[in-house]
MMTF fields as JSON, N, C-alpha, C and O atoms, coordinates in Angstrom:
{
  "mmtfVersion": "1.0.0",
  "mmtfProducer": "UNKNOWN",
  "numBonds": 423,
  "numAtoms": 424,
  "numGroups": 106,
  "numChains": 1,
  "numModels": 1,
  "chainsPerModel": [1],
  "groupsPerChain": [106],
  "chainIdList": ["A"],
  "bondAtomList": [4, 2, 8, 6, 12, 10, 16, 14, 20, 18, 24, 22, 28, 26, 32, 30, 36, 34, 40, 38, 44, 42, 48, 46, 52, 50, 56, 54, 60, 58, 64, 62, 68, 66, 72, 70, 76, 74, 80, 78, 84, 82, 88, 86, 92, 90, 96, 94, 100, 98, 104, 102, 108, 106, 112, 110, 116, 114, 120, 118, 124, 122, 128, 126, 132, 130, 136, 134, 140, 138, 144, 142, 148, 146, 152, 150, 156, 154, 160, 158, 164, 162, 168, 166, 172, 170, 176, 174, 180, 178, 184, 182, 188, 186, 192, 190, 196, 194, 200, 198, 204, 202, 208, 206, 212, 210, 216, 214, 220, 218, 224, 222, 228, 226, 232, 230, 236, 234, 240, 238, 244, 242, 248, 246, 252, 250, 256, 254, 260, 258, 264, 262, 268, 266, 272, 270, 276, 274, 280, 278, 284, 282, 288, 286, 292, 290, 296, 294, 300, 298, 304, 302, 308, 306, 312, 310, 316, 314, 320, 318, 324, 322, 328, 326, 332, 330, 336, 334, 340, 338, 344, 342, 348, 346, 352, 350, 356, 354, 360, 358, 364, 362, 368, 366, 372, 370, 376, 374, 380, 378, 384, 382, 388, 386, 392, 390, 396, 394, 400, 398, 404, 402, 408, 406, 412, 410, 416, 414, 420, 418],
  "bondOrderList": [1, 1, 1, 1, 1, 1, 1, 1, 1, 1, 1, 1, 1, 1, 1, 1, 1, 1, 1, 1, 1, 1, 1, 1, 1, 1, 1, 1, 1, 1, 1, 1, 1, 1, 1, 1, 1, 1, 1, 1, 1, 1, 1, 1, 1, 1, 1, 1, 1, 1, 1, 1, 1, 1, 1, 1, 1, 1, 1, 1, 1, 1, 1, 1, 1, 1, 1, 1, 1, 1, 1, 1, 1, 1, 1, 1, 1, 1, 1, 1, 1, 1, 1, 1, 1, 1, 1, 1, 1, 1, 1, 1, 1, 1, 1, 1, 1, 1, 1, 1, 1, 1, 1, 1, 1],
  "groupList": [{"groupName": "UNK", "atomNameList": ["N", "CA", "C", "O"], "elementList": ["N", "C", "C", "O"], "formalChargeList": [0, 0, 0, 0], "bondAtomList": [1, 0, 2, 1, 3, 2], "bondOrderList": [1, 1, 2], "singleLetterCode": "X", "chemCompType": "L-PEPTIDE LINKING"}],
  "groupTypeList": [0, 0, 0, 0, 0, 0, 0, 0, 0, 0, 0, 0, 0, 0, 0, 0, 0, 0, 0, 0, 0, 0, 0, 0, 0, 0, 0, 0, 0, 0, 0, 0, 0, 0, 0, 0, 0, 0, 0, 0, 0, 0, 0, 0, 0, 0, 0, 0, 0, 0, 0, 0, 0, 0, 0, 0, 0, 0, 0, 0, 0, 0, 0, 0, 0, 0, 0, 0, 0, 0, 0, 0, 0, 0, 0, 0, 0, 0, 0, 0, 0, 0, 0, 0, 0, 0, 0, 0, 0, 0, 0, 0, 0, 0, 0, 0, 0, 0, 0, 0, 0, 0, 0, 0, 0, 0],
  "groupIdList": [1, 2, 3, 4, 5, 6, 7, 8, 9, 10, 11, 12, 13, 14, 15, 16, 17, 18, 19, 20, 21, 22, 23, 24, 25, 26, 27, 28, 29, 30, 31, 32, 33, 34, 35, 36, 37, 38, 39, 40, 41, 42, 43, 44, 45, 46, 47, 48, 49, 50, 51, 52, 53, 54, 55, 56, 57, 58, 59, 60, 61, 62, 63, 64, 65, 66, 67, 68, 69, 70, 71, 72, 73, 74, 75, 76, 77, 78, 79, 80, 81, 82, 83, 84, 85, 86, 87, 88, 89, 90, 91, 92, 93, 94, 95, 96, 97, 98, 99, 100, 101, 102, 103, 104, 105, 106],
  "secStructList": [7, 7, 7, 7, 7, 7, 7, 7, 7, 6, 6, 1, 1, 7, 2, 2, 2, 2, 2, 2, 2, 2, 2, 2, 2, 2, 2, 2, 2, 0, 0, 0, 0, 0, 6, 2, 2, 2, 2, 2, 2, 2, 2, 2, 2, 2, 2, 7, 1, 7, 6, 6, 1, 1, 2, 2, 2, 2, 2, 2, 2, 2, 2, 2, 2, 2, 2, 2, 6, 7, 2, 2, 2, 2, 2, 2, 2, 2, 2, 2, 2, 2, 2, 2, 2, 2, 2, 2, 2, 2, 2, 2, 2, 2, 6, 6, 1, 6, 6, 1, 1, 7, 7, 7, 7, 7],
  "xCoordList": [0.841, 0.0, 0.89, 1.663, 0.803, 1.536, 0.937, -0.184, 2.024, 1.567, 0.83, 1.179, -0.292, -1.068, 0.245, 1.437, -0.264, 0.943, 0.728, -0.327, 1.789, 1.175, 0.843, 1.533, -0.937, -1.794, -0.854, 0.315, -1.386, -1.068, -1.941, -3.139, -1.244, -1.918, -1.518, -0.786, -2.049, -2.17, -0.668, -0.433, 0.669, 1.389, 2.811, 3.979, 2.289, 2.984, 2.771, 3.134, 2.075, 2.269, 3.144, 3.789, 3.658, 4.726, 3.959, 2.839, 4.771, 4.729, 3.683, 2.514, 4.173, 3.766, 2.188, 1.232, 1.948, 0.701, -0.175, -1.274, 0.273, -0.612, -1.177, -2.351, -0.158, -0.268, -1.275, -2.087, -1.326, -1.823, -3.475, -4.479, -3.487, -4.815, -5.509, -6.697, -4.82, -5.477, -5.778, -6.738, -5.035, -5.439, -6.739, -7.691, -6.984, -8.202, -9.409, -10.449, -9.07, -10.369, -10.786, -11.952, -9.545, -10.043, -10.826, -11.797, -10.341, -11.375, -12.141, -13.027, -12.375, -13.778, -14.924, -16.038, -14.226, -15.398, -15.523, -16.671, -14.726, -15.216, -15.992, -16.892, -15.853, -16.88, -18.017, -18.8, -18.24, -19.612, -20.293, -21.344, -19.754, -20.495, -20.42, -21.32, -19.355, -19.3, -19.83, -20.94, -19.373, -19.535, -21.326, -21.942, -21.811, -23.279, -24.164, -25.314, -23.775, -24.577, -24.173, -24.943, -22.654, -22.212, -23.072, -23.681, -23.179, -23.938, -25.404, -25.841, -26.176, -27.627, -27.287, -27.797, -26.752, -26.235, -26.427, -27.243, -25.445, -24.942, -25.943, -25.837, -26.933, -27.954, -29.315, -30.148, -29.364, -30.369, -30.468, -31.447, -28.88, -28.655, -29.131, -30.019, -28.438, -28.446, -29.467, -29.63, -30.194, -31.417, -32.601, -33.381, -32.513, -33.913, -33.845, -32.793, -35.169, -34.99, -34.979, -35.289, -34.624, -34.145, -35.953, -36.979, -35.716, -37.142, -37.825, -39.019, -36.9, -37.532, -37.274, -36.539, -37.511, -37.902, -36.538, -36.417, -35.553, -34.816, -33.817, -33.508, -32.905, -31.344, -31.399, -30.416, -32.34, -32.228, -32.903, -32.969, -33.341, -33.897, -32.753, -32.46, -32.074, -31.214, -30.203, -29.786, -29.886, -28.799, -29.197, -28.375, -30.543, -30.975, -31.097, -31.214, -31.072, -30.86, -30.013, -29.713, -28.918, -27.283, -26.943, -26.076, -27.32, -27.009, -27.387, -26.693, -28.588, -29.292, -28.566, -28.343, -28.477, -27.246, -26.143, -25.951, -25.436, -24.165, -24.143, -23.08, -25.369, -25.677, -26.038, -25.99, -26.398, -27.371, -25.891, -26.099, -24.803, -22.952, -23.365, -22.619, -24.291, -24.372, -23.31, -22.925, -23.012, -21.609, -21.395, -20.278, -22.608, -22.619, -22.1, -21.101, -22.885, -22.64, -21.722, -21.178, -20.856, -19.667, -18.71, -17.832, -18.696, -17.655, -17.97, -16.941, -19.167, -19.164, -18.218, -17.34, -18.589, -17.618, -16.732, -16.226, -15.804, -14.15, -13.707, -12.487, -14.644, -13.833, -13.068, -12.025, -13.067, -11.75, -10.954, -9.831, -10.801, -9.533, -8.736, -7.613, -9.972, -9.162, -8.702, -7.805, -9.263, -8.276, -6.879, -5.912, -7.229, -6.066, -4.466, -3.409, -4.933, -4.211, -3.858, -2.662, -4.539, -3.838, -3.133, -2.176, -3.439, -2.706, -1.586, -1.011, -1.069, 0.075, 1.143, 2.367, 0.256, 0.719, 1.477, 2.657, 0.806, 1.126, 2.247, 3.059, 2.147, 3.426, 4.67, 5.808, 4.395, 5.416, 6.364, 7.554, 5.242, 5.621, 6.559, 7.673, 5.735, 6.727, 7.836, 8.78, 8.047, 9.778, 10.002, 10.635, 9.944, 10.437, 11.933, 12.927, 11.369, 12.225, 12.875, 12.437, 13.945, 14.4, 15.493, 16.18, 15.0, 15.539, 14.07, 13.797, 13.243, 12.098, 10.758, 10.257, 9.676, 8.501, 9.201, 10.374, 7.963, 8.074, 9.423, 9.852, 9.796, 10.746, 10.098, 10.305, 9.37, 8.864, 9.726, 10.445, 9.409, 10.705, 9.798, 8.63, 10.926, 10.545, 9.851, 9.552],
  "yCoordList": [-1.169, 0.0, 1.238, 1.426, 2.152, 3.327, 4.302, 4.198, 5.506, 6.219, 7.406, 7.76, 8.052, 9.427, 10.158, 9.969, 10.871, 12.369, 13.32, 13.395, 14.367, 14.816, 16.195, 16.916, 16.703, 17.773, 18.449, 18.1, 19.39, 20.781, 21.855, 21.774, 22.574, 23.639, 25.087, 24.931, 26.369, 27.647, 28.189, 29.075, 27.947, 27.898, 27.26, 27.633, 26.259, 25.82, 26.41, 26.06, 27.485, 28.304, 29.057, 29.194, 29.846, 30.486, 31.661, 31.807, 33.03, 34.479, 34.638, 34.303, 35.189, 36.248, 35.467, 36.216, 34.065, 33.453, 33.624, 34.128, 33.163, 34.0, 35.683, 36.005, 36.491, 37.877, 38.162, 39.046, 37.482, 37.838, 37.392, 37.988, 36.563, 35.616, 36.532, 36.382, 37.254, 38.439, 39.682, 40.405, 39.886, 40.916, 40.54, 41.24, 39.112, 38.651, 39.041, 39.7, 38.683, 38.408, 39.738, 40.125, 40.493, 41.745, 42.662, 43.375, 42.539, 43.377, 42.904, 43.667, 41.209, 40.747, 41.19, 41.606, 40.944, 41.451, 42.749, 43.106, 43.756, 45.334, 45.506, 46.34, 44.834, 44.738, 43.922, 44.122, 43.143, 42.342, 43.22, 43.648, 43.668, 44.331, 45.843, 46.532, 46.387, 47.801, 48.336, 48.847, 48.375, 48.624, 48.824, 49.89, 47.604, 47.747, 48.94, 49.313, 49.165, 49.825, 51.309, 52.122, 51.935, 53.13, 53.142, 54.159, 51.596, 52.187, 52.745, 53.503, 52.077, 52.359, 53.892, 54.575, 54.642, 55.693, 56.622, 57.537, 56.356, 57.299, 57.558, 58.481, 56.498, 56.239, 56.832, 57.418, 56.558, 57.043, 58.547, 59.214, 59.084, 60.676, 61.216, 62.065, 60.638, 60.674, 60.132, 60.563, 59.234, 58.855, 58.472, 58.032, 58.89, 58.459, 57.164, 56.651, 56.782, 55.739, 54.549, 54.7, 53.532, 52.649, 51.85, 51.934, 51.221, 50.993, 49.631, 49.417, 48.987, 47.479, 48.087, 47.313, 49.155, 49.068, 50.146, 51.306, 49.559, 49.81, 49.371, 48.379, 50.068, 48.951, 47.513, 46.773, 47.253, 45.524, 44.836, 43.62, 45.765, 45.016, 44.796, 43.764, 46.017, 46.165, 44.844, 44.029, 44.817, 43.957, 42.255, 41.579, 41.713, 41.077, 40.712, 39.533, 41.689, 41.386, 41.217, 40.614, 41.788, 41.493, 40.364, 39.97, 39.635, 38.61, 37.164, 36.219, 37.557, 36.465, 36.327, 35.336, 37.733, 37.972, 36.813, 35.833, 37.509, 36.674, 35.184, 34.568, 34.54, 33.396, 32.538, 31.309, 33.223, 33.262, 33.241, 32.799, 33.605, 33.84, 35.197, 35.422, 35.979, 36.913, 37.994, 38.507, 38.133, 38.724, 40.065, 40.452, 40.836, 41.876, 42.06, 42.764, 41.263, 41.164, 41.023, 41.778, 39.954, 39.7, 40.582, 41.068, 40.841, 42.588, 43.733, 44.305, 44.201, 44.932, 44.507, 45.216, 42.848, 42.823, 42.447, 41.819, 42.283, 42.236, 43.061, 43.229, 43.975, 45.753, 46.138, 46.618, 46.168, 46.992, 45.53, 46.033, 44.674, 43.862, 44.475, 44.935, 44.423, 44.975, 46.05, 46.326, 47.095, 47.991, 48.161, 48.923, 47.304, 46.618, 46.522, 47.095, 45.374, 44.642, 45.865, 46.089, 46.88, 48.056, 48.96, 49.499, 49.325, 50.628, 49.934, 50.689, 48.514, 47.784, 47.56, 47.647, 47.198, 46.907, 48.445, 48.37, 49.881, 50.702, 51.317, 52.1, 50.886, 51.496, 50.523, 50.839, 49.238, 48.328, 48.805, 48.622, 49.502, 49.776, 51.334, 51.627, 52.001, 53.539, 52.948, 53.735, 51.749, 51.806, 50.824, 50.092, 50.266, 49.692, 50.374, 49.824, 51.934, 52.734, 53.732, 54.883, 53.395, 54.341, 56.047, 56.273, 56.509, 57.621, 58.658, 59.858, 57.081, 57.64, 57.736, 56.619, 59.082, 58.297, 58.523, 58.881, 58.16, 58.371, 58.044, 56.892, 58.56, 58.481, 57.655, 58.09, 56.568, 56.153, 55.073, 54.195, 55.431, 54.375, 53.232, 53.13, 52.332, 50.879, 50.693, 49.549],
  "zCoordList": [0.0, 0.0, 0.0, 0.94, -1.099, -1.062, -0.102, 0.396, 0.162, 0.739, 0.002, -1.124, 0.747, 0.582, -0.034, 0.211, -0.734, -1.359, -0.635, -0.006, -0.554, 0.646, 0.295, -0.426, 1.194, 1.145, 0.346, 0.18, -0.119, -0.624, 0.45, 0.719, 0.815, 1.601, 0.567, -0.41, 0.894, 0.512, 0.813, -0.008, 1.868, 1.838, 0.816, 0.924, -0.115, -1.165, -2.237, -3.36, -1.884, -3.227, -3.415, -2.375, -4.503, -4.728, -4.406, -4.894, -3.154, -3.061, -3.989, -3.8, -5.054, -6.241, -6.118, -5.916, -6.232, -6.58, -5.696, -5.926, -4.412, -3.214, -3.022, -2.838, -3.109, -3.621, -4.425, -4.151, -5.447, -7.016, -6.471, -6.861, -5.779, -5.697, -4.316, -4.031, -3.713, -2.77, -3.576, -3.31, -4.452, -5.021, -5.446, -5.102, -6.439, -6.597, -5.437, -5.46, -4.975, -4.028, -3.383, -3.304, -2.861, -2.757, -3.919, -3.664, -4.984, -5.497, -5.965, -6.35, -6.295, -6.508, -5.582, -5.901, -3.974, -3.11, -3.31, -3.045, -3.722, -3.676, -4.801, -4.696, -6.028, -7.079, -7.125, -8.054, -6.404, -5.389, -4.782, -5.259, -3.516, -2.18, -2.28, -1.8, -2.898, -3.006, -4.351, -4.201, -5.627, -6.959, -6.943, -6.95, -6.924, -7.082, -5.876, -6.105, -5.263, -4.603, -4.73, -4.218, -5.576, -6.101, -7.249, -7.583, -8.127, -8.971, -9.103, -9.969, -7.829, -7.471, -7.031, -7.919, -6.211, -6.328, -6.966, -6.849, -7.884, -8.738, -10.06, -10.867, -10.056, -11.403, -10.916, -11.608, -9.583, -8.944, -9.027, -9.36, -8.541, -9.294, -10.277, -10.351, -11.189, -13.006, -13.778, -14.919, -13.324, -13.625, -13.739, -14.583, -12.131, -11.67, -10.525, -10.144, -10.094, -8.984, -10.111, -11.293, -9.587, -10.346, -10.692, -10.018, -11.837, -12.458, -11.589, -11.381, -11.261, -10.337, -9.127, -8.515, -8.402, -7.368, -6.559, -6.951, -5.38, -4.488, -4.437, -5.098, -3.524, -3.808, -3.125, -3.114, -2.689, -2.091, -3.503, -3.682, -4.371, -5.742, -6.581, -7.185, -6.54, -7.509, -7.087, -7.909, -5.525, -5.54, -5.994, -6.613, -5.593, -5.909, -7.359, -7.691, -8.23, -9.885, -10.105, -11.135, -9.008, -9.413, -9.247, -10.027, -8.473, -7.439, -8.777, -9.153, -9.106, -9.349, -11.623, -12.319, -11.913, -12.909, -13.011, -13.73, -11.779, -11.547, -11.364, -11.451, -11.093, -10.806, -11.868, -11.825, -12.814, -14.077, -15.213, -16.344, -14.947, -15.758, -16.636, -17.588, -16.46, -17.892, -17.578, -16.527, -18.746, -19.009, -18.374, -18.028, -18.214, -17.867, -16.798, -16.65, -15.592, -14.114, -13.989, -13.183, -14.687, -14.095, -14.813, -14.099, -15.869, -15.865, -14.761, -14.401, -14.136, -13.138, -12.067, -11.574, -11.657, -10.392, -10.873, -9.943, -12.054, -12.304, -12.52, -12.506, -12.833, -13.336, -12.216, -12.66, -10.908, -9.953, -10.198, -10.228, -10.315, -10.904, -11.598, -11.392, -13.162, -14.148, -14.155, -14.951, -13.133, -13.621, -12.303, -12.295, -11.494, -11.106, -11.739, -11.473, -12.821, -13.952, -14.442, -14.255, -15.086, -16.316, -15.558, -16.115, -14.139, -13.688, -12.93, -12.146, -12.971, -12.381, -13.62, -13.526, -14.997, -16.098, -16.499, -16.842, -16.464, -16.829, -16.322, -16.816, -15.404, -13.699, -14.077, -13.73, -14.858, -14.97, -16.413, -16.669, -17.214, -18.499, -18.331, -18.766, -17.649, -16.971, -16.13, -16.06, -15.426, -14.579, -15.373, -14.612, -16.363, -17.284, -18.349, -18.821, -18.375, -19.405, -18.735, -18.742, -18.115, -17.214, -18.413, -19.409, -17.518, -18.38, -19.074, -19.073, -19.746, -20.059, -19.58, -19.452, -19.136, -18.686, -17.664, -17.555, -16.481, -15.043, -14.203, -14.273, -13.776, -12.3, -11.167, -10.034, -11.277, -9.93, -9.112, -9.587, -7.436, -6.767, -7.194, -7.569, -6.958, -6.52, -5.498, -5.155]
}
């Protein structure tokens, strides 16, 4: 009888992968729990009360969206990712060219 291989825990991951996978989650949850309710907000401002009702409606359409995979929903809550990804990518591309483009420390 061989032996079990052994667990993998969240610690055998490499730095950067752990890192990378908080960044995940942090802004998935800020584009979950926060995003939707700036946008009831801000539309409510700009356009009126929202047509199904209140923000426990609104979140509820979100909810049930996201549950549902439509594309929409889930670009709302990946958008503070993504722009995560571009303003890390852009900062990488400015200390990339030294001499040129930003002066930023490390």
């Amino acid at each position: 009888m061989s032996p079990d291989p052994p667990a993998r825990d969240s610690s055998s991951l490499p730095a950067a992968v752990r890192h990378e996978l908080l960044i995940l989650a942090g802004a998935l949850a800020f584009g979950v729990l926060v995003v939707p309710p700036l946008l009831w907000l801000a539309g409510g401002h700009a356009l009126g009360p929202y047509a199904d009702g209140g923000m426990g409606d609104l979140l509820e359409n979100f909810f049930r969206g996201l549950a549902g995979g439509s594309f929409a929903f889930w670009a709302v809550a990946l958008c503070p990712y993504l722009i995560t990804l571009v303003v890390r990518a852009l900062l990488g591309i400015a200390r990339g060219f030294p001499g040129r483009g930003l002066n930023l420390p490390d």
